[in-house]
ZASE-721783 format. One line per 8 residues: their letters; for each residue y, z, x of C-alpha. Coordinates in Angstrom, 1 decimal, always signed. Each point is the difference from the previous one (the first is absolute). Layout:
REM residues N
a = Y,Z,X | ...
This chain:
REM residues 341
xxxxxxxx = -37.5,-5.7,+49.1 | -0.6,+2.0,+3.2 | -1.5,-1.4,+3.4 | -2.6,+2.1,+2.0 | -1.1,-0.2,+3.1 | -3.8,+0.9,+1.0 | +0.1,+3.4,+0.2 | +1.0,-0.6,-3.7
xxxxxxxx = +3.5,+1.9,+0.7 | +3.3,-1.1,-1.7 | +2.0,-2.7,+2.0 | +2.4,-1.4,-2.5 | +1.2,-0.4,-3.4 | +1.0,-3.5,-2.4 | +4.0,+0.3,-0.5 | +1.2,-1.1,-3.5
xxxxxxxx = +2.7,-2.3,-1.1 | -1.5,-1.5,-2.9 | +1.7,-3.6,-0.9 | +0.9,-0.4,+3.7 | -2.4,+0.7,+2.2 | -3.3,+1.6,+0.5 | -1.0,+1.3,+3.7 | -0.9,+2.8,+2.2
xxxxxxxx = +2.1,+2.9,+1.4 | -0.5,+1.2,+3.8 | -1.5,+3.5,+0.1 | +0.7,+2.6,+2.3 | -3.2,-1.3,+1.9 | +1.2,-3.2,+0.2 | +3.1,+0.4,+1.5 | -1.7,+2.2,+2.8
xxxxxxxx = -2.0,-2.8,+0.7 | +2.9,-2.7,+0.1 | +2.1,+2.4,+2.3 | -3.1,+0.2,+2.5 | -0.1,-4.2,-0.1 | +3.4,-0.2,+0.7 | +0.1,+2.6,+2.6 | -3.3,-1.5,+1.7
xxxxxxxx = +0.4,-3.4,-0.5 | -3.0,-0.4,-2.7 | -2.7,+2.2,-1.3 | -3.5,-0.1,-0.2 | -2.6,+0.7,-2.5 | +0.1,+1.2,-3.9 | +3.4,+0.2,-1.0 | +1.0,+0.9,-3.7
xxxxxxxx = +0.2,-3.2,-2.6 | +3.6,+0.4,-0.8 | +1.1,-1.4,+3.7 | -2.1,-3.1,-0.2 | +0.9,-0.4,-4.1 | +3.4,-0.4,+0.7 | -0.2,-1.7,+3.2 | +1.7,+2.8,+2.8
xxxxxxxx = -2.9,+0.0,+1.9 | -2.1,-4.0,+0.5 | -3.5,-0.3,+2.2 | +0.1,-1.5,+2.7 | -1.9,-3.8,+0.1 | -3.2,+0.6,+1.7 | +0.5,+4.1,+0.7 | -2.4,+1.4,-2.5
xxxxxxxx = +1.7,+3.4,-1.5 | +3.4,-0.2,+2.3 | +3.6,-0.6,-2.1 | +3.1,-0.8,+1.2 | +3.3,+1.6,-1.8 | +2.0,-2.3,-2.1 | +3.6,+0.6,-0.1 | +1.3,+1.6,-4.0
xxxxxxxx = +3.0,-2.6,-0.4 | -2.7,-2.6,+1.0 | -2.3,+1.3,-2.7 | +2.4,+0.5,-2.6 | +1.2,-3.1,+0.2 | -3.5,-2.0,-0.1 | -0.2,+2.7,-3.4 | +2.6,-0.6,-1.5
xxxxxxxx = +0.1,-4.4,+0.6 | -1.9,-0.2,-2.8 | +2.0,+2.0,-2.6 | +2.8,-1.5,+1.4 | -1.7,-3.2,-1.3 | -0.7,+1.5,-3.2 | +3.8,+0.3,-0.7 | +0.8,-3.3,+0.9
xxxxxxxx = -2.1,-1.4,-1.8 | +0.7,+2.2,-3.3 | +3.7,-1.0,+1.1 | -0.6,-3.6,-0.4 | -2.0,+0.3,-2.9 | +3.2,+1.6,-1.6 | +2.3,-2.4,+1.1 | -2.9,-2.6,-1.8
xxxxxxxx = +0.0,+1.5,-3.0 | +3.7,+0.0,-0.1 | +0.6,-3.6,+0.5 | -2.9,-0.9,-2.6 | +2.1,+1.5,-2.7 | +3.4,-0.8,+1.4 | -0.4,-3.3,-2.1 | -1.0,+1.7,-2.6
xxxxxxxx = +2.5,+2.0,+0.2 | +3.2,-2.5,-0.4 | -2.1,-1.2,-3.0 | -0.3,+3.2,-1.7 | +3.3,+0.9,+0.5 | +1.2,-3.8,-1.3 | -1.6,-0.2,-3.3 | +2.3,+3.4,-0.9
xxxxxxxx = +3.6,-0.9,-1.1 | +2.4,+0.2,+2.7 | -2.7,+1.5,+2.3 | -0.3,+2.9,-2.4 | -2.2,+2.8,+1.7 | +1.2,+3.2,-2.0 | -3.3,+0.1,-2.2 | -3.1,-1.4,+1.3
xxxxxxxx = -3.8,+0.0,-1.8 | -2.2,+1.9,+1.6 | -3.9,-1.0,-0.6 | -2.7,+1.9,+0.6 | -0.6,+3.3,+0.6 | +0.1,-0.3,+4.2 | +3.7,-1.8,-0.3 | +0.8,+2.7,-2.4
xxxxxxxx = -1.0,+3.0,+2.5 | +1.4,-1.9,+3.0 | +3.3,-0.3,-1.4 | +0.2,+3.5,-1.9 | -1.0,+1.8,+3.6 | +3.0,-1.7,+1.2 | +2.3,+1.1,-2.1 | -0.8,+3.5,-0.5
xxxxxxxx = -0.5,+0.4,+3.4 | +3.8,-1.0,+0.4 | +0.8,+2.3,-2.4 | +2.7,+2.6,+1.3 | +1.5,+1.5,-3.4 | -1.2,-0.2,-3.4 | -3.6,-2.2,-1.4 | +0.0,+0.2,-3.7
xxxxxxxx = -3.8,-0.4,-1.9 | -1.5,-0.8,-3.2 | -3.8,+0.3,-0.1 | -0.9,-0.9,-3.7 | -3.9,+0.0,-0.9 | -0.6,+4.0,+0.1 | -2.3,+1.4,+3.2 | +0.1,-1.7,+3.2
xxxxxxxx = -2.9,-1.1,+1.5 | -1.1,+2.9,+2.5 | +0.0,-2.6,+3.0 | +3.1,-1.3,-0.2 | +1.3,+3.9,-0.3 | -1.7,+0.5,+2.8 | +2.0,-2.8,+1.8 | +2.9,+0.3,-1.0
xxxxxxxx = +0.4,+3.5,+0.1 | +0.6,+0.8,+4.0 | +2.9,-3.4,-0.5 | +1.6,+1.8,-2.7 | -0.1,+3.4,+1.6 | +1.6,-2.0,+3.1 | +2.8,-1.1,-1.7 | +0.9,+3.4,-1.5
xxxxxxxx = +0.0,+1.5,+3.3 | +2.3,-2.9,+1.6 | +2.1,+1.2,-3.2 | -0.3,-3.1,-2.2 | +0.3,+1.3,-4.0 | -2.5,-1.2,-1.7 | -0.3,+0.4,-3.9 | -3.2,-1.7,-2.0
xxxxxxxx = -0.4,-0.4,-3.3 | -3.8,+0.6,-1.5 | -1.5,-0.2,-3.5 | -0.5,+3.5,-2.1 | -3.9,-1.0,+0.5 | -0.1,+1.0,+3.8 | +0.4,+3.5,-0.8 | -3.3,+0.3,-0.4
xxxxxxxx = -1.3,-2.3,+2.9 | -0.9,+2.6,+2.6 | +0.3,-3.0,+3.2 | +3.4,-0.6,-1.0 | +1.2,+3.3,-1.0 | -1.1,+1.4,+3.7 | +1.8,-2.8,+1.3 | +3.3,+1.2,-2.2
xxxxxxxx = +0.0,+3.1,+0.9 | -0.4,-0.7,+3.9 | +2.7,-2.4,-0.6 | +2.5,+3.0,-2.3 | -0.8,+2.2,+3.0 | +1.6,-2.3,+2.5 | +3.0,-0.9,-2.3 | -0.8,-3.0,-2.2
xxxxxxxx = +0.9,+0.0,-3.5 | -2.1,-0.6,-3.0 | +0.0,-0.8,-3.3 | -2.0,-1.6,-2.6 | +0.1,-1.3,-3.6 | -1.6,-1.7,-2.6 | +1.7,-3.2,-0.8 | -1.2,-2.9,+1.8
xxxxxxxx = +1.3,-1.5,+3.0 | -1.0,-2.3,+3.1 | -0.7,+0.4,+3.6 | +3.4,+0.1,+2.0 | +1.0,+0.9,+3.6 | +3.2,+0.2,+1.6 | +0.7,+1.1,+3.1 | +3.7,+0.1,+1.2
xxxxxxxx = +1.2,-1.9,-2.9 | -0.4,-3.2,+2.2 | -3.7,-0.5,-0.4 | -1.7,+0.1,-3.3 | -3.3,-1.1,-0.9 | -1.3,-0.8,-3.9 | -3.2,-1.8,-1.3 | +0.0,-3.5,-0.9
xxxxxxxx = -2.7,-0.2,-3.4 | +0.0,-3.5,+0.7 | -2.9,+0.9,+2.5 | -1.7,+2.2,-1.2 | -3.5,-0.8,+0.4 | +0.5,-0.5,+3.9 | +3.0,+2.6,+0.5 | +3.4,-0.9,+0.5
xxxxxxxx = +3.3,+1.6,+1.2 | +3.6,-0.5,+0.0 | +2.5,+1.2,+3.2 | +3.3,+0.0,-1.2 | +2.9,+0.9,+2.1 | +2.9,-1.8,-2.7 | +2.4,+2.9,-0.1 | +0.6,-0.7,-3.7
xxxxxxxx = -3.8,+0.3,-0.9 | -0.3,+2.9,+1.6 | +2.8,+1.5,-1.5 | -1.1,-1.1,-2.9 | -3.6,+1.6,+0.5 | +1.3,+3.7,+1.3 | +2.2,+0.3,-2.9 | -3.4,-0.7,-2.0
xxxxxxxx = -1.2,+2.5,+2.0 | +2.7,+2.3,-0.2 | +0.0,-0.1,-3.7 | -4.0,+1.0,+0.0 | +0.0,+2.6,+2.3 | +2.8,+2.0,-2.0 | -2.3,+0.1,-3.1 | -3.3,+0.7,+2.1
xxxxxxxx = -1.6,+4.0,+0.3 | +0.2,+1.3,+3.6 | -3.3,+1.0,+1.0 | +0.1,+3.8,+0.9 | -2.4,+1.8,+2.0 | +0.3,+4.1,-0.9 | -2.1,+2.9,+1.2 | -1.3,+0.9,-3.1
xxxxxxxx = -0.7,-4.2,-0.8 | -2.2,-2.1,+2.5 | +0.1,-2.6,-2.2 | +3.4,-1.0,-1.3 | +0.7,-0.1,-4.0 | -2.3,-3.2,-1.9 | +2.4,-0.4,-2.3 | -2.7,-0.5,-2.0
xxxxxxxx = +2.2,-0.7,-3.4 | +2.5,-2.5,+1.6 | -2.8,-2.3,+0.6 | -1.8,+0.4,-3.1 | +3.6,-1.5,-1.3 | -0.3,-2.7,+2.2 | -3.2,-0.9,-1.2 | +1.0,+0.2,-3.6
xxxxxxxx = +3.3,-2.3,+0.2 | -2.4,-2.9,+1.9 | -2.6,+0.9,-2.8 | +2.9,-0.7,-2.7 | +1.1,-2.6,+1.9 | -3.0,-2.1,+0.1 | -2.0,+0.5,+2.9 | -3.5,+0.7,+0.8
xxxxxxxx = -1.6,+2.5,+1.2 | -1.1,-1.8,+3.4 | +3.9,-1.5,+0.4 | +1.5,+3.7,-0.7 | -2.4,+1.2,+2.4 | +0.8,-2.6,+2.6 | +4.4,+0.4,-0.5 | -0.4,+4.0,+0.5
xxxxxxxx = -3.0,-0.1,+2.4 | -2.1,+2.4,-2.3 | -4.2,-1.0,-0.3 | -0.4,-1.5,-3.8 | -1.7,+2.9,-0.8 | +2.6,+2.4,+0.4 | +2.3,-2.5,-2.2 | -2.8,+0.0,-2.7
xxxxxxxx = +0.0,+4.2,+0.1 | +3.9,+0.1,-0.8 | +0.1,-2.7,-2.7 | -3.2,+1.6,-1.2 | +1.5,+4.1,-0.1 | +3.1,-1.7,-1.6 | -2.1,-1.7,-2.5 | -1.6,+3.2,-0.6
xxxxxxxx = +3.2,+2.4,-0.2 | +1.0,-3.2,-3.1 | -2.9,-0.2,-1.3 | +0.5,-4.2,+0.6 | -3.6,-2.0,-0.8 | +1.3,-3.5,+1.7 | +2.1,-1.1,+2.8 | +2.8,-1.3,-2.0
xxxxxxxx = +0.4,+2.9,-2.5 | +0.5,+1.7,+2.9 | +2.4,-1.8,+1.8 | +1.7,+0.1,-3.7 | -0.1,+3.7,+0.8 | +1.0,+0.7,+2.9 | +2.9,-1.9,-0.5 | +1.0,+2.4,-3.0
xxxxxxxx = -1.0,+2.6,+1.6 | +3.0,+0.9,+2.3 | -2.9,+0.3,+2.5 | +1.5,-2.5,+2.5 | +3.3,+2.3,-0.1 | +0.2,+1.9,+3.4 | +0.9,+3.3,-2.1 | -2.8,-0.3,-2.3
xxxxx = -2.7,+2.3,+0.1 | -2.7,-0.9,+1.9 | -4.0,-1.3,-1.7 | -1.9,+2.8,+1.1 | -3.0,-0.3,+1.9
């Protein structure tokens, strides 16, 4: 916002500090006029807004149009009493919210055996963010990542991409593993290769897996399907169970594809075939098409177009004969021809 006097000229513009506070900045007119008050003892007539705003120059009881100069520390004192306040108060209101929970607190931490804090639920999805910033945030050399479910959702990409880009340039490795299915989600694959560019490894595959984070093998957080329906979490920070977890890891990420950008490739390889096996071994297996779909984070169409071109290639008239097919087929075998199509 700018003030005017009445020839309509500029006198002064609004300063901004968003979150802190919100007022007025003395222009070169204004401080012109607050030199000639001080030199002469007042001043009389218009003088620009930003003077009176912030209190340097007060009228004078009974003297219509005459001001007096206020000393600065005087004015940015009366300014600043109020934020001053605002702390305190925000302060105190910490210090309450502390000692609400501190009972709580002893609770909590008695009902674990032997005060046991080194894996705590986490419910709901505020907790769960709360607790995950914390952690990667105090992440100073390696975060490892699972991210089952195919594509991520192009918000949360969007959100956690300038964090992970953060870590890779305070030089934290950071390897995630994805499903085959996000080579074809355009979100998450600009997000990989912004990612590749800055150093982080990754890799995908087909078999099925859950959500895992680790970050400086001291911190690891896994879902607990206990909760599902309202979200649920569980920190762990037991050195044996996250031993336990990165060997998982380990073990997954040595059989997983890299996922390699080339010149001639903007895309990296589908791997189109490896997936259709995937599909066929839950398909012999048992599953639907709506639970394969759900383990390899493919639509239920795309499940029902390989088991159909399979179907097809064996000329199988029924779900079972072709499961029985399949099976006899050698089709399941990594160096097995491929079903074309």
């Amino acid at each position: 916002m700018q003030l005017r006097n009445l020839k309509g000229e500029q006198m002064c513009t609004k300063g901004s500090n968003p979150g802190v506070v919100d007022l007025v900045e003395v222009c070169p007119a204004g401080l012109d006029a607050y030199r000639q008050a001080l030199e002469e003892g007042g001043i009389e007539g218009e003088v620009p807004g930003c003077l009176t705003t912030l209190g340097l120059l007060k009228p004078v009881p009974g003297e219509v149009g005459r001001f007096l100069p206020v000393a600065p520390d005087v004015v940015a004192a009366a300014l600043a009493r109020p934020v001053e306040q605002a702390l305190l108060d925000h302060q105190q209101a910490l210090a309450a919210i502390r000692a609400s929970v501190a009972a709580a607190e002893a609770v909590h931490r008695a009902a674990r055996p032997c005060g046991d804090r080194s894996v705590r639920l986490l419910q709901g999805k505020e907790a769960i963010s709360t607790a995950l910033e914390r952690a990667v945030s105090a992440c100073r050399e390696e975060m490892l990542t699972a991210q089952p479910g195919g594509g991520r959702a192009p918000e949360l990409l969007e959100e956690a991409l300038p964090r992970d880009l953060g870590l890779s340039a305070r030089g934290v490795r950071q390897r995630t593993l994805y499903q085959h299915t996000v080579r074809t989600h355009g979100p998450t694959l600009a997000y990989i290769e912004r990612m590749s560019a800055a150093g982080a490894e990754l890799r995908t595959l087909n078999e099925v897996f859950d959500r895992l984070i680790v970050c400086d093998r001291t911190i690891a957080f896994i879902p607990d399907h206990r909760y599902e329906r309202s979200g649920a979490a569980l920190a762990v920070e037991h050195p044996g169970i996250i031993r336990f977890l990165v060997t998982a890891f380990e073990n997954v990420w040595a059989r997983a594809e890299p996922i390699v950008y080339t010149p001639s490739h903007q895309r990296p390889q589908l791997l189109t075939n490896e997936t259709r096996r995937t599909v066929l071994s839950l398909m012999v297996s048992g599953y639907t098409d709506d639970a394969i779909a759900g383990r390899l984070g493919l639509s239920t169409r795309t499940v029902a177009t390989h088991i159909k071109k399979t179907a097809e290639a064996l000329g199988s008239r029924s779900r079972a004969q072709l499961a029985y097919l399949v099976a006899r087929s050698g089709l399941l075998e990594e160096d097995e021809p491929p079903v074309s199509g």
